[in-house]
VOROLO-220544 format. One line per 8 residues: their letters; for each residue y, z, x of C-alpha. Coordinates in nm, 2 decimals. Example, Ala and Ser with C-alpha at 12.3 -4.5 7.8 and 13.67 -1.06 7.14 Angstrom:
// residues 2
as) -0.45,0.78,1.23; -0.11,0.71,1.37;
***
This chain:
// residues 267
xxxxxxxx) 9.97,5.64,-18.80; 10.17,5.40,-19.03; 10.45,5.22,-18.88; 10.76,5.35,-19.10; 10.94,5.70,-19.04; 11.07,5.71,-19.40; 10.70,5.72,-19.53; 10.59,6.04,-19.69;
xxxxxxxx) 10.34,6.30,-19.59; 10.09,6.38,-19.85; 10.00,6.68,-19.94; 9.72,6.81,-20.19; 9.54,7.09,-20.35; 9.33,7.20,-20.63; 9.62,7.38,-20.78; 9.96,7.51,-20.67;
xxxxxxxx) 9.81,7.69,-20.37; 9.89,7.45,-20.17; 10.26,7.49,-20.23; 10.21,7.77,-19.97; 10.14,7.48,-19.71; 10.42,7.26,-19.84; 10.68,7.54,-19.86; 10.61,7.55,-19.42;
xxxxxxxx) 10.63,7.17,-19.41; 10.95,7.16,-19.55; 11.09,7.45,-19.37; 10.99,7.28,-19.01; 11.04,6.96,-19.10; 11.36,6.97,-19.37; 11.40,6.54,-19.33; 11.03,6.50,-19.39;
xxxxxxxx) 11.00,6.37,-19.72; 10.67,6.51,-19.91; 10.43,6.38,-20.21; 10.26,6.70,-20.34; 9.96,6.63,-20.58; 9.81,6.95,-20.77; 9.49,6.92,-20.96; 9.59,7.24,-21.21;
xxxxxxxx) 9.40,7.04,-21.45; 9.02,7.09,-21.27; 9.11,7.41,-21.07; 8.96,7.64,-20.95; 8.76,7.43,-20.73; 8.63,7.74,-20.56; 8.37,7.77,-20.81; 8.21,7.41,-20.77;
xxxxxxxx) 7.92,7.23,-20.57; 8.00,7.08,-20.29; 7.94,6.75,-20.46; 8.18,6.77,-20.77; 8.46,6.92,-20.48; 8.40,6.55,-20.29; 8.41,6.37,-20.61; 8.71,6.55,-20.72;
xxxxxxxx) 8.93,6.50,-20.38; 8.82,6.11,-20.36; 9.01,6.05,-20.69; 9.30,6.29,-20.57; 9.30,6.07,-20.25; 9.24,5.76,-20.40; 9.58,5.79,-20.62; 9.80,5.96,-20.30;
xxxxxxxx) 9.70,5.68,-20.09; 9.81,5.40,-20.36; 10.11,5.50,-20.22; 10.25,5.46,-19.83; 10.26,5.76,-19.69; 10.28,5.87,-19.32; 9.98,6.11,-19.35; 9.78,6.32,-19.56;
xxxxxxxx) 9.73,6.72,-19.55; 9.45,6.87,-19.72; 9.58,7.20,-19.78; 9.31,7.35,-19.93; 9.05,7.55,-19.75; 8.75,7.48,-20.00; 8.85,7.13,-20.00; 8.85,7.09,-19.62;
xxxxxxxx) 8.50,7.30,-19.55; 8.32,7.10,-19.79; 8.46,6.71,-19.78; 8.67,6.69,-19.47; 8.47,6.45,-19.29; 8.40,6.25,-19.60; 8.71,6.19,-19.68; 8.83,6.08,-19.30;
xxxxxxxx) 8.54,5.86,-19.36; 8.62,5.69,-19.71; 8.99,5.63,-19.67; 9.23,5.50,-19.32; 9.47,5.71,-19.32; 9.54,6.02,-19.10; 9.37,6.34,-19.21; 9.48,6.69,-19.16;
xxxxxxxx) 9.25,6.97,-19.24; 9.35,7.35,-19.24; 9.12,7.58,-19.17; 9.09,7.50,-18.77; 9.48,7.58,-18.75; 9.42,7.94,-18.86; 9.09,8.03,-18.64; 9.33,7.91,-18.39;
xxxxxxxx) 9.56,8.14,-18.45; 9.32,8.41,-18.54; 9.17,8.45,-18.22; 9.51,8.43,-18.04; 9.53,8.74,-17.78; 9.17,8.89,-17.95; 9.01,9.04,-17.64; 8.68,8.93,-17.48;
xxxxxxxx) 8.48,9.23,-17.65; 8.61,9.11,-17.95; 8.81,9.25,-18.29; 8.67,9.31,-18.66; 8.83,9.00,-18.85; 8.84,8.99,-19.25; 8.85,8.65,-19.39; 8.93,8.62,-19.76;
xxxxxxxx) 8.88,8.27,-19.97; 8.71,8.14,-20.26; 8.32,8.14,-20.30; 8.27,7.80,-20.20; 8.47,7.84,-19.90; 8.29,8.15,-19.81; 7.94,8.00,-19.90; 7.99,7.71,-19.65;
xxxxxxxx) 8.05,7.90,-19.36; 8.33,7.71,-19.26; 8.54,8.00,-19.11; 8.25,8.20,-18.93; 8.17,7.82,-18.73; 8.50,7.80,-18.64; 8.60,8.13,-18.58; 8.28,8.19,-18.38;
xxxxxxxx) 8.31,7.84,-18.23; 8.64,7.97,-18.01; 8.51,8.36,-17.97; 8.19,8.45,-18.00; 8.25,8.86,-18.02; 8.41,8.87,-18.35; 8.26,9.09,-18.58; 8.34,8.89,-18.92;
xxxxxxxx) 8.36,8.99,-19.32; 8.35,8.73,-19.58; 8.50,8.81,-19.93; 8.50,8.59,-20.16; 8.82,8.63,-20.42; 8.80,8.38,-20.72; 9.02,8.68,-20.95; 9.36,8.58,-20.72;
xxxxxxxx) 9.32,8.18,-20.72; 9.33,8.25,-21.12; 9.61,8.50,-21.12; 9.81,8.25,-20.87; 9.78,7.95,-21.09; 9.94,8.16,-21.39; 10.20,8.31,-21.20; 10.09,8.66,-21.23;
xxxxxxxx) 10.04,8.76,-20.87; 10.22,9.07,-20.87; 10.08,9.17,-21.18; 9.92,9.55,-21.17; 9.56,9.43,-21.27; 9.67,9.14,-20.96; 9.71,9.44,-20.73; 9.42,9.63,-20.86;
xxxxxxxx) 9.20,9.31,-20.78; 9.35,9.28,-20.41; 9.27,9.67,-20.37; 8.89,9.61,-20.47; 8.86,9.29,-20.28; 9.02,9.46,-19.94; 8.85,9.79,-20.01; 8.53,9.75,-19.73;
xxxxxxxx) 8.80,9.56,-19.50; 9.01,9.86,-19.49; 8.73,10.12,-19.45; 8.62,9.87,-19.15; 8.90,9.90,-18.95; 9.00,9.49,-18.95; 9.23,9.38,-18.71; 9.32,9.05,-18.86;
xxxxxxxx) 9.29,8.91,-19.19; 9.27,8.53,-19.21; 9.40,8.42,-19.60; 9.12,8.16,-19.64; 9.27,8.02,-19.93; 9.65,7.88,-19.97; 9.67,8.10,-20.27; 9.66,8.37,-20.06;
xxxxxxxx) 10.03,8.43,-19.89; 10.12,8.47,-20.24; 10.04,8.78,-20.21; 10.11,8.87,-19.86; 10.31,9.19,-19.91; 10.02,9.31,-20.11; 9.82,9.25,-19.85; 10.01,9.41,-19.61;
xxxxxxxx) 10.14,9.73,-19.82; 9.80,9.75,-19.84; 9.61,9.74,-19.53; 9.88,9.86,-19.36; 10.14,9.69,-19.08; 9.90,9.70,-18.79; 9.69,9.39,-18.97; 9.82,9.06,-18.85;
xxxxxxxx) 9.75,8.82,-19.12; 9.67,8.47,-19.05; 9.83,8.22,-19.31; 9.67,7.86,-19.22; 9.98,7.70,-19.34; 10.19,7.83,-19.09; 9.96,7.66,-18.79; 9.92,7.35,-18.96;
xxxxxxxx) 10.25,7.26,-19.05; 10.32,7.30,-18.66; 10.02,7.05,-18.59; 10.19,6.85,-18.86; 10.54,6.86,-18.67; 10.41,6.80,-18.33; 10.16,6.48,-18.39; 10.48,6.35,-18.61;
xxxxxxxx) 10.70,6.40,-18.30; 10.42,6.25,-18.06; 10.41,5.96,-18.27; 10.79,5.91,-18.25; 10.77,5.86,-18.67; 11.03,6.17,-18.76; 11.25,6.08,-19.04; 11.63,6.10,-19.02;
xxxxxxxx) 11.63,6.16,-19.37; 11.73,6.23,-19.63; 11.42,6.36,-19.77; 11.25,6.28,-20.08; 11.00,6.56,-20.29; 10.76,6.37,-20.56; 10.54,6.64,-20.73; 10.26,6.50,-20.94;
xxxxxxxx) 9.96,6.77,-21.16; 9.71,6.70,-21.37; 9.76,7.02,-21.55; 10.06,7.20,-21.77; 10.42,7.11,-21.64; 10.63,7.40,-21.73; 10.38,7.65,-21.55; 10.36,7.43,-21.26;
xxxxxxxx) 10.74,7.41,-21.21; 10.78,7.75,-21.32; 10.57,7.92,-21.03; 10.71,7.59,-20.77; 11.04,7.67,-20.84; 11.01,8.03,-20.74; 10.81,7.95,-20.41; 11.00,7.67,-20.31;
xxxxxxxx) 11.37,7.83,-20.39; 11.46,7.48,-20.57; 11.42,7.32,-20.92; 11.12,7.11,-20.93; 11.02,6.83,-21.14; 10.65,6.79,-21.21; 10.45,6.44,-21.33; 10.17,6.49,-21.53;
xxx) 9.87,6.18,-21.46; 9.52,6.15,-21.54; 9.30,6.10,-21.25;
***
């Protein structure tokens, strides 16, 4: 890791989604200052080859890491299924990735014979597999259904997720989960706590639901800690989109409880 507590973590997503992750970063880690980059510009990434995803996250990496920074966290779950391992490749800097955190967490106190486990994400993270590998990877017995949910990334970016044709969407999306009997829901998509409550009102309170941003932030705290590189503070908060400012700050402000400032660049 680099050699300076007062460096930044980085954090990036397709959109605001990632704010979710951000949001838990600062909330364990209050001195930690952060550098959030949002490609609102070029989202939904969900819907793209794996190929224009990679091409796409090198240039958001290449302009984060122009910058010293303490680490990077990819908090986006398309992101990290389909260019993880190329971008821990292409640039030296510590990687974080997402979507092992929450099958983690998923499988936490599952018994042996297993537990019927929704996972919900966009259609790129679903078509890679990502989740049922590692998911399956720590317990074989799950009994797994994929949805892919392209409608909420869309209604997230805008700032209509509690919009009633929001709610109808989460309602058709959740429908066969429901009449399935899930267990668990993981929200393979950092879009997705957004709508938690939904979620929940939804499918009821028995349904734990697995947000990835909770688990990785703690990952995040704990290697920080290991590497003896916490920051007294105070922190710092950079915010940097490719996309329209005033929706950007609009639905940050609300998540984050604070008023944001947003730099628009071309990547």
């Amino acid at each position: 890791m680099a050699n300076s507590r007062e460096y930044p973590i980085g954090i990036f997503d397709s959109g605001v989604g990632g704010l979710t992750v951000a949001r838990r970063v600062m909330e364990q880690m209050p001195n930690e200052s952060v550098v959030y980059f949002g490609d609102t510009a070029r989202a939904p990434y969900g819907v793209h080859s794996k190929e224009t995803i990679t091409a796409y996250s090198m240039d958001i990496m290449r302009y984060l890491t122009a910058k010293p920074l303490k680490m990077v966290i990819i908090a986006c779950n398309t992101i990290c299924v389909s260019s993880y391992y190329e971008l821990a490749e292409a640039f030296n800097v510590p990687l974080f990735e997402i979507v092992s955190c929450a099958a983690e967490e998923c499988v936490i106190g599952v018994p042996r014979e297993g537990a019927n486990v929704g996972v919900i994400a966009t259609e790129a993270t679903v078509r890679s597999g990502g989740y049922l590998i590692e998911l399956l990877k720590r317990h074989p017995f799950l009994n797994i259904i994929q949805k892919p949910c392209p409608d909420l990334v869309t209604f997230a970016e805008k700032g209509f997720t509690h919009s009633v044709a929001a709610r109808q969407k989460c309602a058709e999306y959740l429908r066969d989960m429901k009449e399935a009997g899930i267990e668990r829901l993981v929200m393979g998509c950092t879009h997705f706590p957004l709508y938690a409550d939904i979620f929940a009102e939804y499918l009821g309170g028995n349904v734990k639901l697995i947000d990835p941003a909770v688990a990785s932030a703690a990952k995040v705290k704990g290697a920080i800690r290991e590497a003896g590189l916490e920051n007294p503070g105070p922190p710092k908060r950079e915010f940097y989109i490719t996309g329209d400012t005033d929706t950007f700050e609009r639905v940050a402000g609300n998540l984050l409880g604070m008023e944001i400032k947003a730099e628009r660049v071309t990547l």
